[in-house]
C-alpha positions as CSV (number, residue, x, y, z in Angstrom):
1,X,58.6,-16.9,-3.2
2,X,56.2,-19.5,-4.5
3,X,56.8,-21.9,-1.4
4,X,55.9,-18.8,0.7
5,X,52.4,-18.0,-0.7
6,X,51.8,-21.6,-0.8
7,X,52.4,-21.5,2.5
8,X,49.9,-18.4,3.4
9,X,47.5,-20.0,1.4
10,X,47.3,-23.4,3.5
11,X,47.4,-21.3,6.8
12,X,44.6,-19.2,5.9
13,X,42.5,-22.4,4.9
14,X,43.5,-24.0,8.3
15,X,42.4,-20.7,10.3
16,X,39.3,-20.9,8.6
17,X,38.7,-24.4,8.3
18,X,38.7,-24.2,12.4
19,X,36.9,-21.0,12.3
20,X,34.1,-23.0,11.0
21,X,34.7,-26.2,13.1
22,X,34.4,-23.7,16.7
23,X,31.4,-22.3,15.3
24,X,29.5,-25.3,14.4
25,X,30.6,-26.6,17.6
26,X,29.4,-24.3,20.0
27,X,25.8,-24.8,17.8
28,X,26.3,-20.6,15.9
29,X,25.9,-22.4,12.2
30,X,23.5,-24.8,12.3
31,X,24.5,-28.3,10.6
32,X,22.2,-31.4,9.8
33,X,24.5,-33.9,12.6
34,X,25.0,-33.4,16.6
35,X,28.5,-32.3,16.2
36,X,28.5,-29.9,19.1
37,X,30.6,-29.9,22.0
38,X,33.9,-29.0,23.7
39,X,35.7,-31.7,21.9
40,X,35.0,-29.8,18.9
41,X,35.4,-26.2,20.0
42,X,39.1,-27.0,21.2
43,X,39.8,-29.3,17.9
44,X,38.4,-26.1,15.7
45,X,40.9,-24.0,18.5
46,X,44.0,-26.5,17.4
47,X,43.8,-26.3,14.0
48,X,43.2,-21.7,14.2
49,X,46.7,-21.8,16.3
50,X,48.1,-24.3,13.6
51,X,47.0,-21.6,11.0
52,X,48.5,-19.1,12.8
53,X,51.5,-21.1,13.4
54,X,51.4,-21.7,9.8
55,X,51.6,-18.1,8.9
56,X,54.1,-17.2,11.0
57,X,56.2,-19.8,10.1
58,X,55.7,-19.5,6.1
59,X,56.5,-16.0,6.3
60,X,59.1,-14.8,8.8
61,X,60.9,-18.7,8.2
62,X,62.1,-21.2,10.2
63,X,63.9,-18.5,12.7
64,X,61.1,-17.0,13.0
């Protein structure tokens, strides 16, 4: 059960951690460096599926 919310925990940091990443690539939140471009709008995309992919995986299991 532990391992599981672990689990939730990280995806939901990963889906939000490449929330941010899109946003701040595409120029929405305003940051001090030129970090904006596609490059970073499809790495911010990569890590939301890997959070979804996370989830999924953490909570349904490996057959799921």
């Amino acid at each position: 059960m532990r391992a599981r919310i672990n689990n939730i925990l990280i995806a939901i940091l990963t889906g939000v951690l490449g929330a941010w990443q899109v946003l701040a690539g595409s120029g929405v939140i305003k940051t001090n460096r030129e970090w904006k471009g596609p490059a970073q709008v499809v790495a911010g995309l990569m890590f939301i599926f890997g959070g979804v992919w996370l989830f999924f995986h953490g909570t349904l299991g490996s057959g799921g």
